[in-house]
N, C-alpha and C positions, 0 to 999 in steps of 0.2 A: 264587457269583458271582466271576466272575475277571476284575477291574481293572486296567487302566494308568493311571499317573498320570504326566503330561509335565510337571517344569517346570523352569524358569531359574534358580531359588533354592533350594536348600536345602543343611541346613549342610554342612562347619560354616560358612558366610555367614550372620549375622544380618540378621533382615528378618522384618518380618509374611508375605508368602509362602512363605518356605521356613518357617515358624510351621505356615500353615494347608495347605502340604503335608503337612510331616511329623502336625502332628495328626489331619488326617482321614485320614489313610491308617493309621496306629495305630486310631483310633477302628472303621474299614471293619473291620480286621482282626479285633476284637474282637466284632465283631458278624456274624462267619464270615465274613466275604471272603477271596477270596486275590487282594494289591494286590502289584503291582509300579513301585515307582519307579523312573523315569527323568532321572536330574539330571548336573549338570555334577562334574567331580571338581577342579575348579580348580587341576588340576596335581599334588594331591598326593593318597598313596597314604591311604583313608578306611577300607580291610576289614575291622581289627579295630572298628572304629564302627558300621561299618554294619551288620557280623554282631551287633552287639546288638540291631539293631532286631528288631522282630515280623513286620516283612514285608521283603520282597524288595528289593536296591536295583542297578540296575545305573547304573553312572558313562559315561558320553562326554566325552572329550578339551573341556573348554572353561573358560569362566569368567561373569562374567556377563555377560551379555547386552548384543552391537552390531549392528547392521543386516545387519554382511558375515555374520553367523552363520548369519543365516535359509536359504540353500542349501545346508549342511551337514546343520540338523537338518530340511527339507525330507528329506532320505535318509535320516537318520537316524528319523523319525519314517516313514516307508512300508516302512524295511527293519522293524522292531519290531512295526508294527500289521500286516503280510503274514505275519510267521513265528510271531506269538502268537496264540493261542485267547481272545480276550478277549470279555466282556458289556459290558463300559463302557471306553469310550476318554475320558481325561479330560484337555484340557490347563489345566494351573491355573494357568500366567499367559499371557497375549499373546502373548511371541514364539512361543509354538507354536500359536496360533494357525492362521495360513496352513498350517504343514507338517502339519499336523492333518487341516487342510479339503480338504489337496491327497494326503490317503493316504488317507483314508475310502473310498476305492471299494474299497478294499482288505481292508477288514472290513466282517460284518453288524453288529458293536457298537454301541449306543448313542452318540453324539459327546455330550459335553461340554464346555463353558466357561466359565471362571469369570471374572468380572469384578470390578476390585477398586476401579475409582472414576480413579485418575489417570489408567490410558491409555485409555480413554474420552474424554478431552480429547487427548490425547499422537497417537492415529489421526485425526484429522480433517484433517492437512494432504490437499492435495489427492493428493497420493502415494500416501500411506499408505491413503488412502481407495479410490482405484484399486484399490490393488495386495488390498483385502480383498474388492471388489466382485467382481476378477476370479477372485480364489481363488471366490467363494463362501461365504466363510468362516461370515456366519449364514442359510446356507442353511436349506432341509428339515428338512434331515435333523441340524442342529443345535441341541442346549436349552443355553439359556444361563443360570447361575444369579450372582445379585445377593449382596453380599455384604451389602448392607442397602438397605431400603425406598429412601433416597437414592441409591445407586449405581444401582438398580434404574431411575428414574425418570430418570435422566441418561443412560443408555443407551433407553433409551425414545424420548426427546429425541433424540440424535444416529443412532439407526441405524432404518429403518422395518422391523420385526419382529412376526410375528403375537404379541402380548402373551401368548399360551398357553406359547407355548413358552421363556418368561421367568419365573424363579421368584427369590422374594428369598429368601433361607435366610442370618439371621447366624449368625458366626462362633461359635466355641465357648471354652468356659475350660477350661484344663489340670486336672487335679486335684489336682495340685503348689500351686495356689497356695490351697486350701484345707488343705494339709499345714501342720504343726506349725511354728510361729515362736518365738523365739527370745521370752523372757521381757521383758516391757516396760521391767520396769527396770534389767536386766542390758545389752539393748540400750540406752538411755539412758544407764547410765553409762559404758558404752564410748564414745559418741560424744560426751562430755560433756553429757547435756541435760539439765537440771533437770526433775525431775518437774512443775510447775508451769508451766512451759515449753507452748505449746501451739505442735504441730508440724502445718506444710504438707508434702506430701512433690508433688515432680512424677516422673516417670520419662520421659525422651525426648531425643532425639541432640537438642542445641543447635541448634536453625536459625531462621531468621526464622519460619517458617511454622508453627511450634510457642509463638509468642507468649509467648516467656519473658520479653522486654523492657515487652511489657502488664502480666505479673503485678508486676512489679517496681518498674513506674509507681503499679501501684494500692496494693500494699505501701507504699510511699514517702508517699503522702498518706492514710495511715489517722491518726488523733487518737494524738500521742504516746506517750499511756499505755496504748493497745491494743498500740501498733506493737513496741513494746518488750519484748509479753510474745511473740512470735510468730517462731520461729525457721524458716526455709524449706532444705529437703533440695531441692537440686538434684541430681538423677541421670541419666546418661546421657552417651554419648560427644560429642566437640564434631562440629558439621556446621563450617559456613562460619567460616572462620579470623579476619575478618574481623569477622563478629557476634558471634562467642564473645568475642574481645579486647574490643568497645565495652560488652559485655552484663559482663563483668568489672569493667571498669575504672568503669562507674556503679552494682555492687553495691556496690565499694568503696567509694566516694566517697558514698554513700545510707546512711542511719541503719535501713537495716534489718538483720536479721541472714541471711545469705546464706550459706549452707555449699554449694560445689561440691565433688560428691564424686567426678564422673567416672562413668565405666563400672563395672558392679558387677555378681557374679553375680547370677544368680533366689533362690541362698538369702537370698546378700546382702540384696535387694529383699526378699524374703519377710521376713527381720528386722527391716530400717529400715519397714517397715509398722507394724511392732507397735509400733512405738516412735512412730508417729505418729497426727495426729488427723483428719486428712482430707486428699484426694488435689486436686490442681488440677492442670489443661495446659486451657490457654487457646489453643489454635490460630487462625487467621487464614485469612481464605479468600487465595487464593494467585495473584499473577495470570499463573502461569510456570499456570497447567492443573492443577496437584497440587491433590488432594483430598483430605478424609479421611473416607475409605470407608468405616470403622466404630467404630473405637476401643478395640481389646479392651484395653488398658491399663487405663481406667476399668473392666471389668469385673475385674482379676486384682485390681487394688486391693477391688472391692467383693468380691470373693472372702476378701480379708482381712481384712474389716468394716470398710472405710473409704469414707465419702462420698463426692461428688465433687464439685469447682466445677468446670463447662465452659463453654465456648463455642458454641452452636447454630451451628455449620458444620459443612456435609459431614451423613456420616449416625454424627455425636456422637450425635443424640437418637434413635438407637435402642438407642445402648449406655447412655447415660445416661438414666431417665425422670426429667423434668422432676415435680421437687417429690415422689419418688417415692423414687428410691436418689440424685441430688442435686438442684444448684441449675445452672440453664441461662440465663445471658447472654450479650446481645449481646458480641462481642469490640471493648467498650469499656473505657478504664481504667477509669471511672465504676462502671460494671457490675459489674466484675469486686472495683473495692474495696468498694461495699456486700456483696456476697455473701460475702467471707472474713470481711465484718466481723460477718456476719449467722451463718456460721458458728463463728467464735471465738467469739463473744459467748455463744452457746443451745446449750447442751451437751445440753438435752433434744431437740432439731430435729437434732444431728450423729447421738444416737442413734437415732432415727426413721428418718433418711435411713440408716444405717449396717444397719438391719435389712432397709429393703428393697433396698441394691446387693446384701448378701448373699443374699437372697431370689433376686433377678434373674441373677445368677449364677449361683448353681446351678441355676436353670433353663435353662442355656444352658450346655449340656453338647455335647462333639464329637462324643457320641454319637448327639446327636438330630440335629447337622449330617450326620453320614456317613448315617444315614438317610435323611433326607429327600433330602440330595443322590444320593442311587444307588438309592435306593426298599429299603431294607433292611429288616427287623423289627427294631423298638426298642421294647420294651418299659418306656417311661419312666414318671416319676413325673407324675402329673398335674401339678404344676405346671410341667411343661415346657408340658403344652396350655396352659397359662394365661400362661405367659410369653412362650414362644419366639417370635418374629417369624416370621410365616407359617405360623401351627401350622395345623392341621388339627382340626376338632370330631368 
């Protein structure tokens, strides 16, 4: 099977998209396909990178993604889909959407799209809506796949598409984050933490929308003598300059213990896991239209045998199962401080919940995603039937 993949994001730009480009097109590869990426080269020369990869990458002049782009990769996307021999044409984020829907006469291939939760709200102005009715874009001859049960159901909601041709298929966990971590107490006493010490870890860019300022509220009014034993890893680059400064300045000034560590590599993260006792990000529903479409952070953590306290927004609860690999509250302080307290407290309920994120995780393998999204043979382990979102009996 010979795949193209179109998208907006991949590295080296971090971001969940260029995540689950680069991973399903690895995954495809492994499971015999021959995938061709097409992404932006943001100006700088990527070849010795790219020739590492397992599959093919060619670059186009650009960066990420602005409106004036669309008539560009409009050409760009009919010269590629006209001179290639493809079975699956795939654009994996939005903007290639339209240049997609407007080259397809051009191949007998499969069309593909993948939906990730925000621009689903982000297309509805009256424009944007035009301008998809007039491409065509979920035509016929288009399948559209969800990146979870929620995103699934919100595209449902705002586009009128025969539900056949609409699949929910989540996302996948790397096998890296089930690799070898650093020794717990070696970790530990590099970052000072007392083995006694019981650690929150969160991983996420600082913004409102990731409800760092909730956890911190609910930290703040836990019973002194709990609050005291409970040290919180903050990880992740700052978003808005603004909340990071006010979300600082009342770590400070709060009797919790609050370590901002900033941006950290994957081993990094893969370390400060081991060193910790459960994973929290408390998101917020957004009123800017951003959603959070699935959450594969909560699964790389359970990948590391670490619980989770979430927030039921977006489609959290299909990365997270509730009472299952963790604990799922409302994005209230209230909520959120019973549950760490519920968590610190029962060490036999963290290891409970800790066996099944690990469980849940390795059943949500990129392998069983590139399958099902391209119809490949994957010869998985049953408990992907039993896990995976939208398995098949």
């Amino acid at each position: 099977m010979n795949i193209l993949l179109l998208t907006s994001e991949f590295a080296p730009a971090i971001g969940g998209i260029g995540t689950y480009a680069s991973e399903i097109a690895a995954a495809a590869t492994r499971l015999g396909a021959s995938v061709t990426v097409l992404a932006p080269d943001y100006g700088k020369q990527a070849t010795e990178d790219d020739a590492a990869l397992p599959f093919n990458v060619v670059r186009f002049r650009g960066g990420l993604h602005s409106m004036r782009d669309v008539p560009g990769k409009i050409m760009l996307a009919r010269r590629t889909m006209r001179d290639g021999r493809y079975d699956v044409v795939h654009a994996a984020d939005w903007p290639f959407f339209i240049p997609v829907a407007l080259s397809r006469w051009g191949t007998p291939a499969r069309v593909l799209m993948t939906v990730h939760g925000t621009e689903i709200n982000e297309t509805q102005t009256p424009l944007k809506r035009a301008a998809i009715r007039g491409a065509g874009v979920f035509g016929r001859r288009t399948e559209v796949v969800a990146n979870s049960r929620y995103t699934e159901a919100l595209f449902r909601e705002k586009f009128d598409v025969d539900p056949r041709r609409i699949s929910a298929i989540s996302l996948g966990v790397s096998e890296f984050w089930f690799g070898a971590r650093g020794k717990r107490r070696e970790v530990r006493l590099a970052h000072r933490l007392p083995e006694d010490r019981l650690v929150m870890v969160t991983v996420a860019r600082i913004t409102r929308r990731k409800g760092h300022h909730r956890t911190l509220a609910a930290l703040a009014q836990l019973p002194d003598e709990l609050r005291d034993r409970i040290t919180w890893l903050v990880i992740g680059p700052d978003g808005e300059a603004g909340y990071v400064d006010q979300l600082r300045r009342e770590a400070a000034q709060s009797e919790c213990d609050v370590r901002f560590l900033g941006r950290r590599s994957n081993e990094e993260i893969r370390d400060l896991y081991a060193a910790s006792d459960f994973f929290c990000l408390t998101g917020l529903p957004d009123p800017t239209g951003r959603v959070e479409g699935f959450g594969l952070v909560y699964l790389e953590a359970g990948a590391a045998g670490l619980p989770s306290l979430a927030t039921a927004v977006g489609g959290v609860p299909d990365a997270v199962l509730a009472n299952e690999t963790g604990i799922l509250v409302p994005p209230s302080v209230d909520g959120i401080s019973r549950a760490i307290a519920e968590l610190a407290t029962e060490p036999r309920l963290r290891a409970v919940l800790a066996a099944g994120a690990y469980a849940h995780a390795r059943s949500l393998s990129w392998e069983r995603c590139a399958a099902r999204t391209y119809g490949l043979s994957f010869a998985g382990e049953l408990a992907a039937a039993a896990h995976a979102l939208g398995s098949v009996a």
